[in-house]
N, C-alpha and C positions, 0 to 999 in steps of 0.2 A: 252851514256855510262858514266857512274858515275866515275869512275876508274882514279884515278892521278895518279897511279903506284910510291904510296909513299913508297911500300915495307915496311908496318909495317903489313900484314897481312903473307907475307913471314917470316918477323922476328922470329912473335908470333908462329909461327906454328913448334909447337914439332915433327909433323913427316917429316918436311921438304919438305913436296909433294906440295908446290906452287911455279912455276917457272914464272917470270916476269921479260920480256928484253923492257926498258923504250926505247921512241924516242922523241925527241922532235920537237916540229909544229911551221909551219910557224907563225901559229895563235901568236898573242903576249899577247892575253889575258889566252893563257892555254900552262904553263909551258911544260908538258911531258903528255906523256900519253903513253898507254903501246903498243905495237906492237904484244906483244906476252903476252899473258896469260894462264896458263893451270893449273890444281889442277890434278893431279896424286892418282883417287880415290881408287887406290889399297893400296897407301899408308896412305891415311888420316885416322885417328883415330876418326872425325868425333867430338870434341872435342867442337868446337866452337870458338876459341881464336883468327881467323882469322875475324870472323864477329866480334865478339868483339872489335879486333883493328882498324877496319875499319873507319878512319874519314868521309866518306864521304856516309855508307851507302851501299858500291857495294857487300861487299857479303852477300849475305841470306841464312838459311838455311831453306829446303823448305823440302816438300812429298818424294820426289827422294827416297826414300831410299832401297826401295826393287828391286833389278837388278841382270838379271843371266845372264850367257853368259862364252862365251871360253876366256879365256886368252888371244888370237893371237885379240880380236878384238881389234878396236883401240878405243871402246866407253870409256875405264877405264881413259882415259886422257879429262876431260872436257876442253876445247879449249875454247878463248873469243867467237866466232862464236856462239858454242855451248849457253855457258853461254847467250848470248842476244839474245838468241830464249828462254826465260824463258816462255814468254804467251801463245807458243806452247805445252811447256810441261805441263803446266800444263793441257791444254784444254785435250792433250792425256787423261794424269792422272783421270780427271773429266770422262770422257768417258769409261771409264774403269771398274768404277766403278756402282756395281748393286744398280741400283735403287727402285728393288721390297723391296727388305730387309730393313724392319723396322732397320735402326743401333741402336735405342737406347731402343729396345725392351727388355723388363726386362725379366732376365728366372727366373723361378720359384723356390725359395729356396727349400732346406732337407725340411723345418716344413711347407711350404706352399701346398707340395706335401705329406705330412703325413697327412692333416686337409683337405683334398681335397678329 
């Protein structure tokens, strides 16, 4: 976990949906670190300002972006848990996606289909 729980990515964040309760470790080489971490994705504006402030690197903004679901679940609160299962999610995401389909296949212009 990258995360010193410096709370400048809490600061930066205009919708205010990052919640971080720091503790600190026996360890004497690493100050604090976070006990609780969660981003409140109903609330994010998806903005970027929290990976921006990040000194050390811990947020990314990644594929995630397309999710449906009911309101009562409790997936809209990404939890640290969550967040360091990131090489799972993606692997989902990779999976997911069709492989037959040419992605970068060019479709055919108006004048390409007029001369045709």
């Amino acid at each position: 976990m990258r995360c010193t729980a410096c709370f400048l990515c809490a600061t930066n964040c205009p919708a205010q949906c990052i919640t971080i309760i720091a503790t600190e470790t026996k360890d004497k080489t690493i100050e604090k670190y976070p006990a609780r971490f969660e981003i409140d994705i109903l609330r994010c504006v998806f903005c970027g300002y929290c990976e921006e402030a990040c000194p050390v690197d811990a947020i990314r903004m990644g594929p995630e972006y397309s999710m449906a679901g009911l309101i009562e679940e409790k997936k809209w609160v990404f939890t640290k848990d969550y967040l360091l299962e990131r090489e799972a999610i993606i692997q989902k995401i990779a999976e997911k996606q069709v492989s037959d389909k040419e992605e970068n296949e060019k479709h055919p212009s108006a004048y390409e289909k007029a001369i045709s």
